[in-house]
ZADO-1210 file (C-alpha; in nm, 4 decimals, padded with zeros to 6 digits):
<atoms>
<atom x="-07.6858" y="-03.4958" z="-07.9386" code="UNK" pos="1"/>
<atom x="-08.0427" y="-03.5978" z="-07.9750" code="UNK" pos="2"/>
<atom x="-08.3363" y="-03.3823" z="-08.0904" code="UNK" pos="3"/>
<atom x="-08.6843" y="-03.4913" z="-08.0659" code="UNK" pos="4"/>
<atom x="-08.9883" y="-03.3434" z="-08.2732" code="UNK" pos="5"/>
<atom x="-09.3454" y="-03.4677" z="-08.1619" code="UNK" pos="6"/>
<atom x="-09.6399" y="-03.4122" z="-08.4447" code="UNK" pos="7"/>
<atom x="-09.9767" y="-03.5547" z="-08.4599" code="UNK" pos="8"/>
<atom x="-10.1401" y="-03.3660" z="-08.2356" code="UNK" pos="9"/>
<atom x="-10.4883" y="-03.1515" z="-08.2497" code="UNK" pos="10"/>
<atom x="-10.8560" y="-03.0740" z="-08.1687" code="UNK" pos="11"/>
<atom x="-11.0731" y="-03.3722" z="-08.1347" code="UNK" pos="12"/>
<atom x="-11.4254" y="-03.5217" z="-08.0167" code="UNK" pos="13"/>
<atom x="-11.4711" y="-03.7028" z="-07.7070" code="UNK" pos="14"/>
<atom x="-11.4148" y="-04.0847" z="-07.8069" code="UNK" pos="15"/>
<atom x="-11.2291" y="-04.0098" z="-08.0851" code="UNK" pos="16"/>
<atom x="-10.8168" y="-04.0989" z="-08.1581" code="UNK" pos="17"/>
<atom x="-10.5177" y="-03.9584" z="-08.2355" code="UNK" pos="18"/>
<atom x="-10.1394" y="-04.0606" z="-08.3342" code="UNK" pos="19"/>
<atom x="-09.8789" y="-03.8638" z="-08.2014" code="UNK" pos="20"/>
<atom x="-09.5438" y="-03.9270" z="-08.3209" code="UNK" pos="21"/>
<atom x="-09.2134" y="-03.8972" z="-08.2001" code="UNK" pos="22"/>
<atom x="-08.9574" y="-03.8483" z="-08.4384" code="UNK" pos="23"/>
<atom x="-08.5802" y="-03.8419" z="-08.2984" code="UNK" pos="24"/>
<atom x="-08.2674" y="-03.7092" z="-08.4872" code="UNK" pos="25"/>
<atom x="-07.8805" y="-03.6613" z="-08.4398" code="UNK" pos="26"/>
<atom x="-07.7250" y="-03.8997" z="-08.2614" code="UNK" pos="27"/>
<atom x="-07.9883" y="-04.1554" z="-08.1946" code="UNK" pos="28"/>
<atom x="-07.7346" y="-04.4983" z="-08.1665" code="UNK" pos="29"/>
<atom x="-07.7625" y="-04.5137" z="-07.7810" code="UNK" pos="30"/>
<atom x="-08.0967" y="-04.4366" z="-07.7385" code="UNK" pos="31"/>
<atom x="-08.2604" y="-04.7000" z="-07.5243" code="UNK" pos="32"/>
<atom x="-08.5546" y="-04.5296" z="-07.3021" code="UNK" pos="33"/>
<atom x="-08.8356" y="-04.3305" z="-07.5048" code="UNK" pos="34"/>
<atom x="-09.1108" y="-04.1948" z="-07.3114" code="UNK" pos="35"/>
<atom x="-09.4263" y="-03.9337" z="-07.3424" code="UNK" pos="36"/>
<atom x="-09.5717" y="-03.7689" z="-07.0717" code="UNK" pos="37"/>
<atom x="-09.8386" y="-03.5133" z="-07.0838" code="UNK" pos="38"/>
<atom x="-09.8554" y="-03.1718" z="-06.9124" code="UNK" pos="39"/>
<atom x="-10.2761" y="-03.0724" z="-06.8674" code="UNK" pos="40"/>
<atom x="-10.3611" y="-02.7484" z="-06.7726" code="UNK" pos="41"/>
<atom x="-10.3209" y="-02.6560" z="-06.4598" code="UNK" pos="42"/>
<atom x="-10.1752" y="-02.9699" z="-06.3801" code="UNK" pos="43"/>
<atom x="-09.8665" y="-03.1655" z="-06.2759" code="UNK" pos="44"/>
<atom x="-09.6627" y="-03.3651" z="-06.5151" code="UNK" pos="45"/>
<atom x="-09.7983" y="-03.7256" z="-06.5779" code="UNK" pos="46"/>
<atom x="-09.6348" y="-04.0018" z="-06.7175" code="UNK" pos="47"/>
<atom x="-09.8298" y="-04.1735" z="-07.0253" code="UNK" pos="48"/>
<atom x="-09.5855" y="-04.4537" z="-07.1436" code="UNK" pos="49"/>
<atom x="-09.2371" y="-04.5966" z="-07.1917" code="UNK" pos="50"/>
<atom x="-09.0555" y="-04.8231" z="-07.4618" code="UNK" pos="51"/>
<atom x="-08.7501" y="-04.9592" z="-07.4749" code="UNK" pos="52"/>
<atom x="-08.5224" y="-05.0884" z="-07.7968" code="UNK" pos="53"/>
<atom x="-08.6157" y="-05.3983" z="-07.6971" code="UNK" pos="54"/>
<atom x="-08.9731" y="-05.3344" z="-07.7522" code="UNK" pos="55"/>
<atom x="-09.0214" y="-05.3706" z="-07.3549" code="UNK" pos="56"/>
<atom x="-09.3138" y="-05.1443" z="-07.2639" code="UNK" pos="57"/>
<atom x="-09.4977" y="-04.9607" z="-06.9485" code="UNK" pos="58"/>
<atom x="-09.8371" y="-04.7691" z="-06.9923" code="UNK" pos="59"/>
<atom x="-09.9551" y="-04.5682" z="-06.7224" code="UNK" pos="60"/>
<atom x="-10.2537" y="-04.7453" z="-06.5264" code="UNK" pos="61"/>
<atom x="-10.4871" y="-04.3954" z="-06.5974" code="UNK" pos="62"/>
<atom x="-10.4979" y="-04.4682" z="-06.9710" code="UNK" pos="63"/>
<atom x="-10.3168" y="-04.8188" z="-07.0145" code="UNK" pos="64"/>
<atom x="-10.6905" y="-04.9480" z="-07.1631" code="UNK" pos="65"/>
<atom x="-10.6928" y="-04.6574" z="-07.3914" code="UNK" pos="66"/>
<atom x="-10.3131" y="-04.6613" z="-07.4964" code="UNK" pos="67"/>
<atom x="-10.0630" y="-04.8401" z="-07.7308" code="UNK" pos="68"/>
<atom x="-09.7115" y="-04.7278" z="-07.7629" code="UNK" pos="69"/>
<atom x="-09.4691" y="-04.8555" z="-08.0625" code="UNK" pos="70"/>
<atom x="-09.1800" y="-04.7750" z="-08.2188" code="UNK" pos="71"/>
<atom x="-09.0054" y="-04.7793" z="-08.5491" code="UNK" pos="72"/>
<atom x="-08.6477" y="-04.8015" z="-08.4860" code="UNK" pos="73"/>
<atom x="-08.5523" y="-04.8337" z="-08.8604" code="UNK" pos="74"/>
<atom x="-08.7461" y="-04.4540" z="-08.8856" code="UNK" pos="75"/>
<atom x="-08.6517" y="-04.3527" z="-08.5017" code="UNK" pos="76"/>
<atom x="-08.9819" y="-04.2962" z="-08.4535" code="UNK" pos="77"/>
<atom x="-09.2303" y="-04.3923" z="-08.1700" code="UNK" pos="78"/>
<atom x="-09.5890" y="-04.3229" z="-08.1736" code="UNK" pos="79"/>
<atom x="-09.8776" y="-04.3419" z="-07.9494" code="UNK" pos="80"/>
<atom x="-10.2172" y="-04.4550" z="-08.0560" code="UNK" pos="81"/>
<atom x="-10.4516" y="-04.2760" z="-07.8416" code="UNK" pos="82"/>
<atom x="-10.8329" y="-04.4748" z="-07.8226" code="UNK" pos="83"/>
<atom x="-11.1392" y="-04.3211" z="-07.6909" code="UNK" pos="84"/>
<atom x="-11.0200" y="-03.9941" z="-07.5974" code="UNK" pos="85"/>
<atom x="-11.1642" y="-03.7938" z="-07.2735" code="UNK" pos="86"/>
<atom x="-11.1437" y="-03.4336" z="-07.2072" code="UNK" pos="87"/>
<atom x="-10.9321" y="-03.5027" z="-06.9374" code="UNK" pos="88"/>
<atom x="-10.6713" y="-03.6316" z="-07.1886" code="UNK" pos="89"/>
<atom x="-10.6922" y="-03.2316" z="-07.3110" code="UNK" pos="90"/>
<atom x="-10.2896" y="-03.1628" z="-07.2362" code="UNK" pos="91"/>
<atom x="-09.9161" y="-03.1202" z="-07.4396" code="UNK" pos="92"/>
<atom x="-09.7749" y="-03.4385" z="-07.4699" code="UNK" pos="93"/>
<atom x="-09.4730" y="-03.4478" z="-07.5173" code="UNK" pos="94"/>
<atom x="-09.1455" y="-03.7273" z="-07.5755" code="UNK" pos="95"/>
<atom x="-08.8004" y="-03.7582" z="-07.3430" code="UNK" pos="96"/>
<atom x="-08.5357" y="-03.9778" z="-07.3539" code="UNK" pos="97"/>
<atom x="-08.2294" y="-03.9116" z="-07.1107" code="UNK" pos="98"/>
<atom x="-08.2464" y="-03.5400" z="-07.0355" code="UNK" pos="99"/>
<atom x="-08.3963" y="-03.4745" z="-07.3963" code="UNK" pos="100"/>
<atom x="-08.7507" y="-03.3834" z="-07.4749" code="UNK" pos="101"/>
<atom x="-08.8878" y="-03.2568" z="-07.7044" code="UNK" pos="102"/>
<atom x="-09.1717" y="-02.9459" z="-07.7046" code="UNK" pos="103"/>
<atom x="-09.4582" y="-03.1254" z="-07.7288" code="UNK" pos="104"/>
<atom x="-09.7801" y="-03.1246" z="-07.9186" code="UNK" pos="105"/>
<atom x="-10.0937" y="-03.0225" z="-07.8080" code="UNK" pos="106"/>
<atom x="-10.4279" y="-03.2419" z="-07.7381" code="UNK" pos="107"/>
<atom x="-10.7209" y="-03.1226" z="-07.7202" code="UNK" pos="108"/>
<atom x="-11.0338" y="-03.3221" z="-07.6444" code="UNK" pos="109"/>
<atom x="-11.3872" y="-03.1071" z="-07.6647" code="UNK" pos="110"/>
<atom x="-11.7026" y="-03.1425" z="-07.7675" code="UNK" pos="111"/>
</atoms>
């Protein structure tokens, strides 16, 4: 079994960054799929990005200017490098592979 633990999060000025991290534990040999998706308030769910092992990667098209995802596997860990942050970035992101996630850390982008 998998657990995942997202840190990195926190209160921030429009146009600044943030690193949110994504560490996973337990039985990490067959993880292939890691992805983050971010839950705003009073909105939907929204996916943010996707890596594979391989290093294969999909960015939503919403912040995919803005974005980088990457991943140490030697640390299980993937991050996301978040550029030139916009209040509408304000949500909980959080990580998932398979049916796992994990519960999220919160972004918030204010003035």
């Amino acid at each position: 079994q998998v657990q995942l633990v997202e840190s990195g999060g926190g209160l921030v000025q429009p146009g600044g960054s943030l690193r949110l991290s994504c560490v996973a534990s337990g039985d990490t040999t067959n993880i292939i799929n890691v992805l983050w998706y971010r839950e705003g308030p009073g909105k939907q769910r929204e996916f943010v990005a996707r890596i594979s092992t391989d290093g294969d990667i999909r960015i939503a098209d919403s912040v995919k200017d803005r974005l980088t995802i990457s991943r140490d596997n030697a640390k299980d860990t993937v991050y996301l490098q978040m550029n030139s942050l916009k209040p509408e970035d304000t949500a909980n992101y959080y990580c998932q592979t398979g049916l796992t996630r994990g519960q999220g850390t919160q972004v918030t982008v204010s003035s």
